[in-house]
VMD Tcl script that draws the C-alpha trace (Angstrom):
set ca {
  {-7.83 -78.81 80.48}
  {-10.76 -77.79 82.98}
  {-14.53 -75.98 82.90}
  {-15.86 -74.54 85.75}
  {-18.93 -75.19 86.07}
  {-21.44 -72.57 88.53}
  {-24.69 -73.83 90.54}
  {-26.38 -73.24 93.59}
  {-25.42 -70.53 95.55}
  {-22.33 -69.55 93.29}
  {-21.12 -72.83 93.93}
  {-18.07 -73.67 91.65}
  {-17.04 -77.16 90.33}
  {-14.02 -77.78 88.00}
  {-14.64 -80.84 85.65}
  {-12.47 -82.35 82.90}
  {-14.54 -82.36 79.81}
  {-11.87 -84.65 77.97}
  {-14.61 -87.33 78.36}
  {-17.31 -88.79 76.99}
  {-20.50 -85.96 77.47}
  {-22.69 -89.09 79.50}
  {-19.59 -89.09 81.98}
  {-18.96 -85.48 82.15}
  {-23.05 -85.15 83.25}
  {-23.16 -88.07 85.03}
  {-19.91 -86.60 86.95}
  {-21.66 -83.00 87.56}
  {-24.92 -84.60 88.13}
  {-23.27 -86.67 91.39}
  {-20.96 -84.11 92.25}
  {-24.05 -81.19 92.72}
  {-26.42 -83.64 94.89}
  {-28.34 -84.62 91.59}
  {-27.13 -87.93 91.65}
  {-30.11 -90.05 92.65}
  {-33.23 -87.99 90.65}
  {-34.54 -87.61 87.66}
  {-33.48 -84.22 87.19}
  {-31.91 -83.82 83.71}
  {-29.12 -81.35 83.49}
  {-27.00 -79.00 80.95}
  {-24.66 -76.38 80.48}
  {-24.99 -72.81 78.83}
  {-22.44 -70.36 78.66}
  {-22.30 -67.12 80.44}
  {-24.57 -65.26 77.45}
  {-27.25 -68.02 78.05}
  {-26.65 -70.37 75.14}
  {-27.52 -73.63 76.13}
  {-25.00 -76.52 75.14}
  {-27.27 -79.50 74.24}
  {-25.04 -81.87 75.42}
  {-27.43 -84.56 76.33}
  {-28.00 -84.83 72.27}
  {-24.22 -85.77 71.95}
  {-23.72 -88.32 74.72}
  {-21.26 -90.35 73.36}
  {-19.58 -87.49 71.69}
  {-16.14 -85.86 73.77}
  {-17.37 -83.19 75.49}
  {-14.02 -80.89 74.78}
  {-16.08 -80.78 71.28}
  {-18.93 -78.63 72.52}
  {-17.10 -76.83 75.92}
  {-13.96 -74.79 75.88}
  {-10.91 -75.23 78.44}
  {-11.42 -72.85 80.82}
  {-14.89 -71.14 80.57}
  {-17.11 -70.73 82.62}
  {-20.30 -73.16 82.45}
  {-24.01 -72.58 83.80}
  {-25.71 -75.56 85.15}
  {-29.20 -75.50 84.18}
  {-32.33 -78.05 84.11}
  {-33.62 -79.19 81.29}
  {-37.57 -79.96 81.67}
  {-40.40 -80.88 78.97}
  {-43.06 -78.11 78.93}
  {-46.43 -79.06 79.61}
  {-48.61 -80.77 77.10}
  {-51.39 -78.34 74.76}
  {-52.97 -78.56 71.91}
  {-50.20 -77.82 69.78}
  {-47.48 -79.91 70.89}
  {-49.19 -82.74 69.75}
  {-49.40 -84.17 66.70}
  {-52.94 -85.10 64.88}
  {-53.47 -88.45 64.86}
  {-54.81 -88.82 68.50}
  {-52.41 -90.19 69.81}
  {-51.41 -88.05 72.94}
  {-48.91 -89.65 74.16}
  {-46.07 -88.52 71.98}
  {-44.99 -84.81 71.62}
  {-43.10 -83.17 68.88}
  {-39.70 -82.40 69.67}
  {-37.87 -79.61 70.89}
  {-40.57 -77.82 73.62}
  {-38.11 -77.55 76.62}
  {-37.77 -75.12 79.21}
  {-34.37 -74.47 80.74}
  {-34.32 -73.30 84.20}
  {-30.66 -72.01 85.65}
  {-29.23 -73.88 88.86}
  {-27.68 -70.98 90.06}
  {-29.05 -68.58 92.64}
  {-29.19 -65.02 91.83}
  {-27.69 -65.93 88.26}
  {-29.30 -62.09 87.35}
  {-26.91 -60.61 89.26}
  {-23.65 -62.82 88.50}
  {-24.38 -62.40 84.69}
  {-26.82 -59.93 84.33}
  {-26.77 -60.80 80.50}
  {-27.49 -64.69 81.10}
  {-30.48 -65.10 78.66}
  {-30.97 -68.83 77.77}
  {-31.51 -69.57 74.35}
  {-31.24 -72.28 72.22}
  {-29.07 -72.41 69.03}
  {-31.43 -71.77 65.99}
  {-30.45 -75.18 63.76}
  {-30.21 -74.13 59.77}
  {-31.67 -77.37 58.02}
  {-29.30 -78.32 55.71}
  {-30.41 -77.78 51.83}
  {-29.26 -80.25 48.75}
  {-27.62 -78.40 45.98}
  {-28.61 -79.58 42.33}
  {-25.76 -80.10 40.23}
  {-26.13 -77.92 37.87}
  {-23.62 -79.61 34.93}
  {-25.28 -79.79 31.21}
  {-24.51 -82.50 28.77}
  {-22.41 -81.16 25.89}
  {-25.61 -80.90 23.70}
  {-29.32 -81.81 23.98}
  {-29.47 -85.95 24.14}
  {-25.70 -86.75 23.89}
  {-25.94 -85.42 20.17}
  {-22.80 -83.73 18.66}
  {-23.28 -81.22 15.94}
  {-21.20 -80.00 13.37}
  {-20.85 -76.79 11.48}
  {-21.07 -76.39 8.12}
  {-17.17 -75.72 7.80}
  {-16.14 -78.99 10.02}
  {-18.14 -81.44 7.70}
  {-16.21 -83.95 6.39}
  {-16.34 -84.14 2.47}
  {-15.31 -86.91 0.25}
  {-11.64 -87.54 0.21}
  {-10.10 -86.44 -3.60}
  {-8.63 -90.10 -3.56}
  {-12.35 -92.04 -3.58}
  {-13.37 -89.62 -6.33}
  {-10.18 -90.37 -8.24}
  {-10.39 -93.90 -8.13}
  {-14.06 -94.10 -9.76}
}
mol new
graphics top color blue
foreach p $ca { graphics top sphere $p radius 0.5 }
foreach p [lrange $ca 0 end-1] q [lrange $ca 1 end] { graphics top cylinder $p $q radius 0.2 }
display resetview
């Protein structure tokens, strides 16, 4: 089981993604000269869908990747701050989540996949469905018709 994975100038690298997805990047990361910065790094896939892989660390990476694709590296960097990434309290300091930029690590990636558009999966939230089952009748009650109603047994009216 193998993924290539293409950077720099059409570099190639063939890693084993039947690892944990920390070792896999940490393992790219070295093996592309990223090893000592604080560059953080990703896949896509040749249409441009990026993997998210860094939200999975600890996840096998065969679980995300398929054997023997092919496998974009791209950067993964935190746009910069305006007024709307913030939330309203004041405090600046923290972001909302998800404004990223992905920038490809492989020269002239136009013309190796000239459909390479990167693109993030679109997440569905995931909605609670109401059980819809009714009691047999309105507050446990049980009603009976007219025909089912019990009458006085002939015996009690026999023995008065």
């Amino acid at each position: 089981m193998f993924i290539i994975v293409k950077y720099g100038n059409n570099e190639e690298l063939i890693c084993n993604p039947s690892c944990a997805v920390v070792n896999l990047l940490n393992n790219i990361k070295k093996r592309t000269g990223f090893g000592n910065t604080p560059v953080s790094l990703d896949l896509s896939d040749e249409t441009g869908l990026i993997k998210e892989l860094d939200a999975h660390k600890h996840d096998y990476a065969t679980k995300y990747l398929v054997s023997h694709n092919t496998y974009i590296l791209v950067e993964k960097q935190m746009l910069p701050p305006d007024d709307d990434n913030y939330n309203g309290d004041g405090d600046s300091s923290s972001p909302l989540p998800g404004k990223y930029q992905y920038i490809p690590l492989l020269e002239k990636h136009n013309e190796i996949f000239p459909n390479l558009k990167l693109h993030v999966a679109e997440v569905q939230k995931k909605r609670k469905m109401r059980a819809t089952s009714k009691s047999p009748s309105p507050a446990g009650r049980v009603t009976l018709s007219s025909k089912s109603k019990k009458k006085p047994s002939q015996s009690k009216i026999a023995k008065k």
